[in-house]
C-alpha positions as CSV (number, residue, x, y, z in Angstrom):
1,X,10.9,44.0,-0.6
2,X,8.0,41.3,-0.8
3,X,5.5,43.4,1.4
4,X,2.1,42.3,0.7
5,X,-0.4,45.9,0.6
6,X,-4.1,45.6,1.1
7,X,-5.0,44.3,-2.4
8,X,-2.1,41.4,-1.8
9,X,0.2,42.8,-4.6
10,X,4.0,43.2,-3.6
11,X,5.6,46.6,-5.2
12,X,6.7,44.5,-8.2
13,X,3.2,43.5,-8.8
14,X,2.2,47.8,-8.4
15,X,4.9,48.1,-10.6
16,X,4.3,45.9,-13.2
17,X,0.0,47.3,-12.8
18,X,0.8,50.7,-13.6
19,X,4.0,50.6,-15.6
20,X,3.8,53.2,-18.3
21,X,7.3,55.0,-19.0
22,X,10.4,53.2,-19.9
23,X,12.4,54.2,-16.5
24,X,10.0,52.1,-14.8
25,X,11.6,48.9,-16.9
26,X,15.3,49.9,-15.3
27,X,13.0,50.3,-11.2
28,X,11.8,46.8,-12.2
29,X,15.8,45.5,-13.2
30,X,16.6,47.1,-9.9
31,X,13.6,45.4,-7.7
32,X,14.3,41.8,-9.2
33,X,18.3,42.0,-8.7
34,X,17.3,42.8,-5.1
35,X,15.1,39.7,-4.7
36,X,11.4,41.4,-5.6
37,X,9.0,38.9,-7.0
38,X,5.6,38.6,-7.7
39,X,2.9,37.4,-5.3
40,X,1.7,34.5,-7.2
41,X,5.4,33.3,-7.0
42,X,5.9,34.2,-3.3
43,X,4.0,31.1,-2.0
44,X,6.4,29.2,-4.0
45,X,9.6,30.7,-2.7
46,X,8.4,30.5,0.7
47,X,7.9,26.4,0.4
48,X,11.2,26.7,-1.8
49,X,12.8,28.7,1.7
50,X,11.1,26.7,4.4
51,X,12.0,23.3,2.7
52,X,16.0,24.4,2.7
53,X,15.6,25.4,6.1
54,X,14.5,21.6,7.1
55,X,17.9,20.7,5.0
56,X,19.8,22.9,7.0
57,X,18.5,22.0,10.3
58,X,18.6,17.8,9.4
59,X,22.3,18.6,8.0
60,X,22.8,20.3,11.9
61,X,21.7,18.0,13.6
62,X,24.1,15.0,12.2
63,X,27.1,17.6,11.8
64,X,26.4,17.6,15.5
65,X,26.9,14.0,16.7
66,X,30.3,13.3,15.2
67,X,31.7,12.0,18.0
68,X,28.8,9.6,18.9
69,X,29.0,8.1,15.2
70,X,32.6,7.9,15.1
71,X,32.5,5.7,18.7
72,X,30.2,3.3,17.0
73,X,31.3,0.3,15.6
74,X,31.6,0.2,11.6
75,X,28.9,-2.1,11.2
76,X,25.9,-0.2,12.9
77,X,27.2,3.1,10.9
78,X,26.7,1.1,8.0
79,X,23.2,-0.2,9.4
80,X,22.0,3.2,10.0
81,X,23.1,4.6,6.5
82,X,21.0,1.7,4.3
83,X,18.3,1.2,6.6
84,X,14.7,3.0,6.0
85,X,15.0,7.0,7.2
86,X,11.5,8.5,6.7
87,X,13.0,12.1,6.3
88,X,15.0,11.4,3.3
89,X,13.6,8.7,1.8
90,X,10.3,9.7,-0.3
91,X,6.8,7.1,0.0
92,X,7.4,6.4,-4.1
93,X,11.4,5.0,-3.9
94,X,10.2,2.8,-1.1
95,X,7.5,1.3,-3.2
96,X,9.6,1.2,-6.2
97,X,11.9,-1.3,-3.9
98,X,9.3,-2.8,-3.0
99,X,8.2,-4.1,-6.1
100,X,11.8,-4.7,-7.0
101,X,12.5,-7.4,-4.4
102,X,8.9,-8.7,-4.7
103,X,8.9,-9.8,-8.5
104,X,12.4,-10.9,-7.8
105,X,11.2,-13.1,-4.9
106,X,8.1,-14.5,-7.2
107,X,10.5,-15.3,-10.1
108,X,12.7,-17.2,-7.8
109,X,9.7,-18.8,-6.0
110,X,8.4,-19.4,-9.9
111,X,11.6,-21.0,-11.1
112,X,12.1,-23.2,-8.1
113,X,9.1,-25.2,-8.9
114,X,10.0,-25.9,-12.7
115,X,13.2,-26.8,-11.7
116,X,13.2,-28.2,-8.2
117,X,16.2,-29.5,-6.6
118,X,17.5,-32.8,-8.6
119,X,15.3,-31.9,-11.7
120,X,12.8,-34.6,-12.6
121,X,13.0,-37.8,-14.4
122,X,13.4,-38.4,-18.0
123,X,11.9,-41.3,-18.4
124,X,9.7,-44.4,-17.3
125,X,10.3,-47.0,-15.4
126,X,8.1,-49.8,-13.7
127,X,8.6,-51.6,-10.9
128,X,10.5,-54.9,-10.9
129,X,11.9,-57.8,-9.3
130,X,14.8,-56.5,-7.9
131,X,12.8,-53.7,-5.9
132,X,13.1,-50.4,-8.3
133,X,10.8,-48.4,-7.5
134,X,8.9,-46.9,-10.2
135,X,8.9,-43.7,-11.4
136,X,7.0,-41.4,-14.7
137,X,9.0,-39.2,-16.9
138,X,8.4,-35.3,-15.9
139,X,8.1,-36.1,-11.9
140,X,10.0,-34.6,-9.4
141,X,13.2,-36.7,-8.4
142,X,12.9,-35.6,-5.2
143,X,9.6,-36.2,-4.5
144,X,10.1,-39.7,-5.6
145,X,13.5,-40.0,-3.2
146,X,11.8,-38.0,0.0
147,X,8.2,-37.5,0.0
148,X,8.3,-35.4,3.3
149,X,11.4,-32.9,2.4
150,X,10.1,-32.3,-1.4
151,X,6.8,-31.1,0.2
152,X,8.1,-28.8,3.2
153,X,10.1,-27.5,0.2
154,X,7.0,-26.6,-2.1
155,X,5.1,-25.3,1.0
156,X,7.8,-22.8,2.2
157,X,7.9,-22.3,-1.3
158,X,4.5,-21.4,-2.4
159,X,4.6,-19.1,0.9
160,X,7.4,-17.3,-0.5
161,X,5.6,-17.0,-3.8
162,X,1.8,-16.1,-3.0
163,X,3.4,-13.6,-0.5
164,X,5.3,-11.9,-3.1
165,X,1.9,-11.9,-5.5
166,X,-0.1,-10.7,-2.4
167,X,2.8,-7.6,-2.1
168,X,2.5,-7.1,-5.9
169,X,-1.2,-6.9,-5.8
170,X,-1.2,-4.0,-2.7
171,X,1.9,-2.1,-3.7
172,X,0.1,-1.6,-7.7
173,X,-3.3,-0.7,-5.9
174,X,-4.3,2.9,-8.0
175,X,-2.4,1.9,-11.3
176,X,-4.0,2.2,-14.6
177,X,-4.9,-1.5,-15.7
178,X,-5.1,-2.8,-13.4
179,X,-7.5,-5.2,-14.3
180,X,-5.3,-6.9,-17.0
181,X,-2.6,-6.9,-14.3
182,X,-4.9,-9.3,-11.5
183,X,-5.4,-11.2,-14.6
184,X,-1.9,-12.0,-15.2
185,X,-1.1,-12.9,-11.6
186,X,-4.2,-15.2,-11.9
187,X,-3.2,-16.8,-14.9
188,X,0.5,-17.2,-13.1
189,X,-0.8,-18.3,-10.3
190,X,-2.9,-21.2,-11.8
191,X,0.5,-21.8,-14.2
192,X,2.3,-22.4,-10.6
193,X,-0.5,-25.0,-9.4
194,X,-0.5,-26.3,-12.6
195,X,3.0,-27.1,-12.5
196,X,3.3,-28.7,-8.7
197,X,0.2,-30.9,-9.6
198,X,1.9,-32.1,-12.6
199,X,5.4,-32.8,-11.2
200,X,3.6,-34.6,-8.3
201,X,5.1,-38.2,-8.2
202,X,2.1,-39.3,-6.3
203,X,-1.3,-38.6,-5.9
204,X,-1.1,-37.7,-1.9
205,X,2.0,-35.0,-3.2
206,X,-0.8,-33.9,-5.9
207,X,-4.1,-33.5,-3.2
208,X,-1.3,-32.0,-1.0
209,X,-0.3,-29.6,-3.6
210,X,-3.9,-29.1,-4.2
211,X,-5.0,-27.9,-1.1
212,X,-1.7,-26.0,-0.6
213,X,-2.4,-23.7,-3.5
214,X,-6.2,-23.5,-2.3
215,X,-5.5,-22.8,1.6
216,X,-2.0,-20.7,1.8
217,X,-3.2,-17.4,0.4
218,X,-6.1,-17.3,2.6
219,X,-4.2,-18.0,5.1
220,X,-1.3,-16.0,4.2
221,X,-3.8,-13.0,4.0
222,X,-5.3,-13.4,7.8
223,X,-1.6,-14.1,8.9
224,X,-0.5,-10.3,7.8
225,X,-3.8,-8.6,9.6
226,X,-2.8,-10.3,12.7
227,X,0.7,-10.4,12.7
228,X,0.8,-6.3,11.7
229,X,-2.3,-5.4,14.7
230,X,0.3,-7.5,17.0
231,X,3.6,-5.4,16.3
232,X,1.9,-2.4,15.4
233,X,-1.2,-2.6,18.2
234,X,0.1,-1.4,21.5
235,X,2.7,1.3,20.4
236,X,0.2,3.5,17.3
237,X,-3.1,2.3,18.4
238,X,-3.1,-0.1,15.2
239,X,-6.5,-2.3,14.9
240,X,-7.9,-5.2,12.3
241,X,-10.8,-2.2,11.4
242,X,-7.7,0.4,10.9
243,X,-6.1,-2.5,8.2
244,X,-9.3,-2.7,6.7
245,X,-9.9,1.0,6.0
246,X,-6.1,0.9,4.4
């Protein structure tokens, strides 16, 4: 019905050519009830054809492991069903995830440091003879009570956040402005030091902060190249030159 001839026209196309008489119009009813088309739409039916075919053969090959899916316990069949499958799930949803948790994981990160745990204080207070230690309105309670805990808390949490920025940055690469977009994760991110230096109760906490803000997304950056070439190296050939081209 969809024969191709030597001048790749199928017998609608010869049809439609040299159609002259009106009984020609009731052939051509008849060739496109039976399936006829053009050839500048067969390519397209074909991917249309071959693409349900995949369908069909995917859909096969689960509707033939019901028994191995039913022995399974409940929680890897729900494992399998929400975890990553690269047939059906398309490059473009993943992102759009991606980005998802990200900027949820940056405003989290973002609102833990203006409001870190046991606020800050409200007002001032010098030290005095019965041993109370001073404190400045707008520093971090915390910091004051336990130096060492408030600043494993800030690291993990500036990790947490410059990753997330870092994930932003890669997942938008090709969007239009994107300019004005590494400008407003700059300006957040200096917003973010801003905000640990300020809340510092001390001025160790506020070098610390300093240099934690400096050092953490360089080395957040050479901490993904060789963590990836590690998992990824010895089973697809992944290298550092490989990343880079990416």
């Amino acid at each position: 019905m969809n024969s191709l001839n030597k001048r790749a026209l199928t017998p609608l196309d010869v049809l439609l050519l040299f159609q002259s008489e009106a009984g020609d119009r009731e052939i051509e009813d008849i060739l496109r009830q039976a399936g006829a088309v053009k050839a500048e739409d067969l390519h397209s039916l074909t991917e249309v054809v071959i693409a349900e075919e995949r369908i069909k053969s995917t859909n096969n090959q689960i509707n033939e492991q019901p028994t191995t899916n039913q022995a399974r316990p409940r929680a890897a069949q729900l494992l399998d069903y929400f975890q990553y499958n690269h047939i059906k799930d398309s490059q473009s949803e993943v992102r759009n995830i991606l980005l998802v948790v990200v900027i949820l994981i940056a405003t989290a990160t973002y609102q833990a440091v203006l409001s870190p745990p046991g606020g800050v204080w409200q007002d001032d207070l010098a030290s005095n003879s019965n041993n109370t230690a001073s404190h400045a309105a707008g520093k971090a309670i915390m910091g004051s009570k336990n130096t060492a805990m408030y600043g494993l808390f800030l690291l993990f949490n500036s990790i947490g956040f410059f990753t997330s920025l870092m994930m932003i940055n890669i997942l938008t690469t090709g969007f239009p402005l994107r300019f004005e977009l590494q400008l407003s994760i700059f300006a957040l991110i200096a917003t973010y030091d801003g905000c640990m230096a300020e809340m510092a109760p001390n001025k160790f906490l506020n070098r610390l902060f300093t240099i934690i803000s400096i050092v953490v997304p360089v080395i957040l950056s050479i901490i993904t190249i060789v963590g990836r070439s590690i998992l990824k190296g010895p089973r697809g050939g992944f290298s550092p030159r490989s990343q880079a081209s990416v």
